[in-house]
N, C-alpha and C positions, 0 to 999 in steps of 0.2 A: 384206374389211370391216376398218375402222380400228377398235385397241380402246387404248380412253384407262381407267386408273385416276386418276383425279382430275383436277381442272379443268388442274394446270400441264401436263398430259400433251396439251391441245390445239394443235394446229399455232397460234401467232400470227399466222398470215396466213387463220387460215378464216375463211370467208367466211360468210353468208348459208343458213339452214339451217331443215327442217322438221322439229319437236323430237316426240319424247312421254315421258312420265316414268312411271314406276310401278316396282312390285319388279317386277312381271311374273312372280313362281314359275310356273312352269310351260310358261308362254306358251302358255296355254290358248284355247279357238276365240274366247272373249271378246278375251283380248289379241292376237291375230291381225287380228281386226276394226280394231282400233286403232291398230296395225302397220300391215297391209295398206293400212289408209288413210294413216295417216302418207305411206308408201313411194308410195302412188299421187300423191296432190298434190304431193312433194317433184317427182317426172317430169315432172308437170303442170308446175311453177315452174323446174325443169330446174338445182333446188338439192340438197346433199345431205341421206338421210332420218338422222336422230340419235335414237335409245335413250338417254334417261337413266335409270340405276338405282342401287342403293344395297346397301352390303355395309357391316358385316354387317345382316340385316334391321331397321327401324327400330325394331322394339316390344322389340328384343334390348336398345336401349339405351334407350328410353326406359321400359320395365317390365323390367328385367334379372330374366332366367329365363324370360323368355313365348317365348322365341322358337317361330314356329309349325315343326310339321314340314316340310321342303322337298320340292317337287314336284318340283325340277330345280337341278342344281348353274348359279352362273353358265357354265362353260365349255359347257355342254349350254345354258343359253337363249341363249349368245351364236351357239353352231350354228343355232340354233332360227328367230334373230332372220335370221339369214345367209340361210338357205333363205329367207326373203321378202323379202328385197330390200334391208334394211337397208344403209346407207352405214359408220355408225360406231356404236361403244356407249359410253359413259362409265358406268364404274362408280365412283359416290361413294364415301370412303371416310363413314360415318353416325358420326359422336361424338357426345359430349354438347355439346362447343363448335358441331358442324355443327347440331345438332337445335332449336337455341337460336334460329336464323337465321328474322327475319317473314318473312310470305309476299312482302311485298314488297323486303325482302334478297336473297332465293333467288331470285329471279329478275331483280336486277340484276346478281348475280354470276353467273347462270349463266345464264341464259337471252340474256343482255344483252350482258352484258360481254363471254361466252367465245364462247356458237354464236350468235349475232346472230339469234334466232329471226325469222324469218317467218312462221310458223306453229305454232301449237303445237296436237295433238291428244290429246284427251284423254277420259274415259270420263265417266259423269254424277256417279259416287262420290268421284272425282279431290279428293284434300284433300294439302293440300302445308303447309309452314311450321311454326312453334311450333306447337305444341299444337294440331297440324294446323288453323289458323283460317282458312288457305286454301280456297276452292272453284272450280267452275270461273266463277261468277259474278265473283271476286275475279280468278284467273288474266284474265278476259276486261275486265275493269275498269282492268287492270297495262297491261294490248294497247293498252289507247285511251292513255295515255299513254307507252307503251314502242315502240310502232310494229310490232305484229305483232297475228294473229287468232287464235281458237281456234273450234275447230270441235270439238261434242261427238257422240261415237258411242254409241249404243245399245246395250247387252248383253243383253237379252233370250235365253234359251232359245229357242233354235229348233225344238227335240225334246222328247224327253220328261223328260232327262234330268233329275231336281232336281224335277220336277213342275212345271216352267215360273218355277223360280228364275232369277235373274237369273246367268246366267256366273259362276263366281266361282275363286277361288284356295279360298277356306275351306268353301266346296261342295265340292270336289275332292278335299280333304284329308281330308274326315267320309268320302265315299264307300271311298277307300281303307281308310282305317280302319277300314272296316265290313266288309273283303273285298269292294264291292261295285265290282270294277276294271271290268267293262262298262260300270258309268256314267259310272264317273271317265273310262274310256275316251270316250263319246261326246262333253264337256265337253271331254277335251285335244285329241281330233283324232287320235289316236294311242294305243298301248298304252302303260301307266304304267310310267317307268323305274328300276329302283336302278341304281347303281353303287356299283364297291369295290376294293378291293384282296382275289384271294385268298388266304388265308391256310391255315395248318394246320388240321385238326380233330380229332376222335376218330377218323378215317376208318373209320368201323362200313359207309358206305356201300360203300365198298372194298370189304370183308369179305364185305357181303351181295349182292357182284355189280354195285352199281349205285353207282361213283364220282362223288360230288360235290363240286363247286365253291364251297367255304366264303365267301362275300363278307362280306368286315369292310367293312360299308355307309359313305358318308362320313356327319359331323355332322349331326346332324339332318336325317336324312332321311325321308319320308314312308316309312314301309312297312306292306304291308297285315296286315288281319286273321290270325293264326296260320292255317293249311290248306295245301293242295297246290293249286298251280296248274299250269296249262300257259302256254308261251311260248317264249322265247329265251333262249339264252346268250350274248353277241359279248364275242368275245375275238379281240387278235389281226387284226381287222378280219372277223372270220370270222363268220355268224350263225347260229346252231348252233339247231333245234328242243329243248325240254327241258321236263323237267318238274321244277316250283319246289315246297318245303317250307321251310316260315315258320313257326318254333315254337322249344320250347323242346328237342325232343323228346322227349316223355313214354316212349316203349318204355322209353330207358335214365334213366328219371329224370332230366332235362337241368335244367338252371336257367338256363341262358344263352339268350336270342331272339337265332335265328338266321338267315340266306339263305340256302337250300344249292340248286344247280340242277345237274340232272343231265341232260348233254347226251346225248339219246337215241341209243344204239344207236351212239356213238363211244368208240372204244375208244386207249388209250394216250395220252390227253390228258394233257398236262403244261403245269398253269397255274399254278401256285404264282408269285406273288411279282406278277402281271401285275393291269394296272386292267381291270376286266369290266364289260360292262352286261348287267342281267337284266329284262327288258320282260316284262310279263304281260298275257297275252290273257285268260285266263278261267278261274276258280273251280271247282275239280272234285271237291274234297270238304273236310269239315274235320279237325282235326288231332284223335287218335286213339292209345290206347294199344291193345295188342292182346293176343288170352290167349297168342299163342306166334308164334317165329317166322317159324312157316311160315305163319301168320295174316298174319302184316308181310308176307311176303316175297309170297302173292299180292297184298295190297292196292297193293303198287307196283309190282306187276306190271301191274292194273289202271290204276293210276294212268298209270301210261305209255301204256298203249294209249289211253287215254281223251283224253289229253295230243294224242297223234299224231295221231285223230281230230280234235278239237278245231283243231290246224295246219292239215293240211290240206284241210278246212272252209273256215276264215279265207282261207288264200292262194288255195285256188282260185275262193271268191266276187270276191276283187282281181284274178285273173286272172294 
């Protein structure tokens, strides 16, 4: 998959292309639909399928300070994007001079000028331009005079997820934040990811037998409700079962929120310094001071088995 940062990063000779634009955080089962169709008509037309997205997020600079928490760094939605079929990504660089651009600007410069749209797919919410005045009525009104179609997809819940809310990025985002990662989970299609760089800690986990993986999370990232989870560690290419604590740590009076994953039952791990992803499967208790020790030491005792349990569950209903 081709990956353009800004319009001059497009080959001058590309041709003829099936576009869809959005931040896409996440690339949740909504943006998938959207994708997935994308990538299928491009096959159909036997053109390539084109991602357009935007960095940093747009409300970062059009409300500077709102930026929402992110689902998914772009390098993780550009994998995201890859696994279904995608051709190319263009990631916009979003300023105050880009944000300024009509909806019908932004798409003679980009849709016109650069990927020679033939298609453009897009969701029903879809607002693009100043002061987002864009819609897909206006996108599809730009086509009768710009020489391409839009076709719009449906996002509708399929499950239960959300109580039959519409697909969403900002759905996804409350879920997490509420600790409630099974739904965020059925809405992404997958278990919800941080990543990080890990760094030092107070290494108490060390001390009390059960070494943790300190992840200094990247900028604004979604991360869930303070508690202990179960999931994964991958480092290394390596995907380790673990169990996750999200807190501050109250045992030792902590003030810092932190990721710390403890890959089960591996012993002599040395990850300092390395980028980690930590995936959470499911919610196993919440976070907890205790009268002693030995109080802590079986509750993560527990927490582990429960952890283990909880894996091998999951993986053996996927087979």
């Amino acid at each position: 998959m081709q990956r353009w940062r800004g319009l001059e990063d497009i080959p001058q000779d590309w041709g003829r292309s099936v576009v869809t634009i959005g931040s896409y955080d996440g690339v949740h089962r909504g943006h998938q639909l959207i994708i997935g169709r994308a990538v299928e008509r491009a096959r159909e037309l036997g053109v390539p399928a084109v991602v357009v997205t935007f960095d940093p997020h747009p409300s970062e600079v059009v409300r500077p300070g709102s930026h929402p928490p992110l689902l998914a760094p772009h390098h993780r939605r550009a994998e995201l994007m890859a696994e279904l079929g995608v051709d190319a990504i263009l990631i916009l660089p979003f300023t105050a001079e880009f944000s300024k651009l009509s909806a019908a600007d932004f798409v003679v410069k980009v849709l016109v000028d650069k990927l020679h749209a033939r298609l453009v797919v897009e969701g029903p919410n879809f607002r693009f331009g100043h002061k987002a005045a864009g819609n897909v009525e206006v996108l599809a009104d730009l086509g009768r005079t710009y020489d391409y179609e839009v076709e719009v997809i449906d996002l509708r819940v399929r499950g239960e997820a959300g109580g039959g809310e519409p697909f969403s990025s900002t759905l996804t985002r409350r879920l997490v934040t509420e600790g409630d990662i099974e739904g965020a989970a059925e809405i992404l299609g997958r278990p919800h990811r941080v990543e990080g760089v890990v760094v030092r800690g107070a290494q108490r986990g060390r001390e009390l037998g059960y070494p943790t993986a300190n992840v200094e999370t990247l900028p604004h990232t979604a991360i869930p409700a303070d508690g202990v989870y179960a999931g994964w560690l991958t480092a290394a290419g390596e995907r380790m079962p673990a169990a996750i604590s999200v807190g501050t740590n109250p045992q030792f009076e902590g003030t810092d929120r932190t990721v710390e994953a403890y890959a089960i039952d591996r012993v002599g791990l040395d990850l300092y310094g390395l980028h980690v992803a930590v995936d959470f499967l499911a919610y196993v208790r919440g976070m907890a001071k205790f009268d002693s020790i030995e109080d802590l030491l079986e509750a993560i005792g527990n927490d582990v088995k429960r952890s283990t349990e909880l894996i091998e569950a999951y993986e053996a209903e996927r087979g």
